[in-house]
C-alpha positions, 0 to 999 in steps of 0.5 A: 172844224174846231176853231183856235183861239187865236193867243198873240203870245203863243203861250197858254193863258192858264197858270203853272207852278212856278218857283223861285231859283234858290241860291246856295252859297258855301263860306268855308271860314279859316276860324271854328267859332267867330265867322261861322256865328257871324255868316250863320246868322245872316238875314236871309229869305230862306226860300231865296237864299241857303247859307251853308257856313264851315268853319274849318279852322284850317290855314287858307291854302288847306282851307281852299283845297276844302273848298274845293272838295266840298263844292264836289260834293254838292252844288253852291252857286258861288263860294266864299273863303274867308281867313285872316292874314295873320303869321300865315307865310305870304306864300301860303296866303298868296297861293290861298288867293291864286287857288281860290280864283282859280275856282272861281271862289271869292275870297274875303280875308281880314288883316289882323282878325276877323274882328275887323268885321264887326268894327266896320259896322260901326265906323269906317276904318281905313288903317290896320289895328293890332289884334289886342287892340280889338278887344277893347275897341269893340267893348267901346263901341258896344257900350259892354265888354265884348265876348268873343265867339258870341252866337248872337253877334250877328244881330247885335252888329245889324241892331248898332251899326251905323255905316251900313256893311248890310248883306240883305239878300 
């Protein structure tokens, strides 16, 4: 007769591989450039997390029906559509909003421009700004002229900011 070790968790002691759950996010960006440099960049453990960022240059009722085709085709954990109010008719940016949480998307949108963005990393805004203005603001905040479409935006905002819109996953 063999005996049993008696284990209170039922379980057995040895180890087994185990691995972290990776979560896969799909941004799909109304812009080509701007967005897609900003979220591409994101800090993130790569093990952990797995961006995958579209920039579609796409008006936000096409960019959710995007979307929508793209999560089809692979499996995102959530996705993001991002676009600016901008002339878009209220209409279609409206529709864009109700589309999307139909989904289950998330949406960030930003009135006028994305740019809005990287303003928030240096100072709390609470009042809409004319697109034009953005440029200079930037360039003031920076300290050098701002470049629009920059690659490196991303670490450049993390470096200066002072309020803390972070995404560290």
């Amino acid at each position: 007769m063999s005996k049993k070790k008696n284990n209170s968790q039922g379980y057995s002691q040895r180890k087994v591989n185990t691995r972290e759950v990776k979560q896969r996010f799909l941004i799909v960006c109304e812009g080509e450039k701007t967005e897609p440099n900003y979220f591409i960049s994101f800090r993130v453990p790569k093990n952990v997390v797995e961006i995958d960022v579209q920039g579609l240059g796409e008006n936000p009722s096409k960019l959710v029906q995007s979307a929508k085709k793209l999560k089809k085709h692979d499996d995102y954990d959530q996705v993001w559509c991002v676009f600016d109010r901008d002339s878009w008719t209220p209409e279609d940016f409206n529709n864009a909003i109700k589309n999307a949480q139909q989904q289950g998307f998330k949406v960030a949108y930003s009135h006028e421009a994305f740019e809005v963005w990287y303003v928030l990393h240096f100072e709390f805004l609470n009042t809409g700004i004319p697109r034009t203005d953005y440029l200079n603001k930037l360039t003031s905040l920076f300290g050098r002229e701002y470049h629009k479409n920059s690659e490196t935006i991303y670490d450049e905002l993390y470096d200066k900011q002072s309020i803390g819109i972070r995404f560290d996953f």
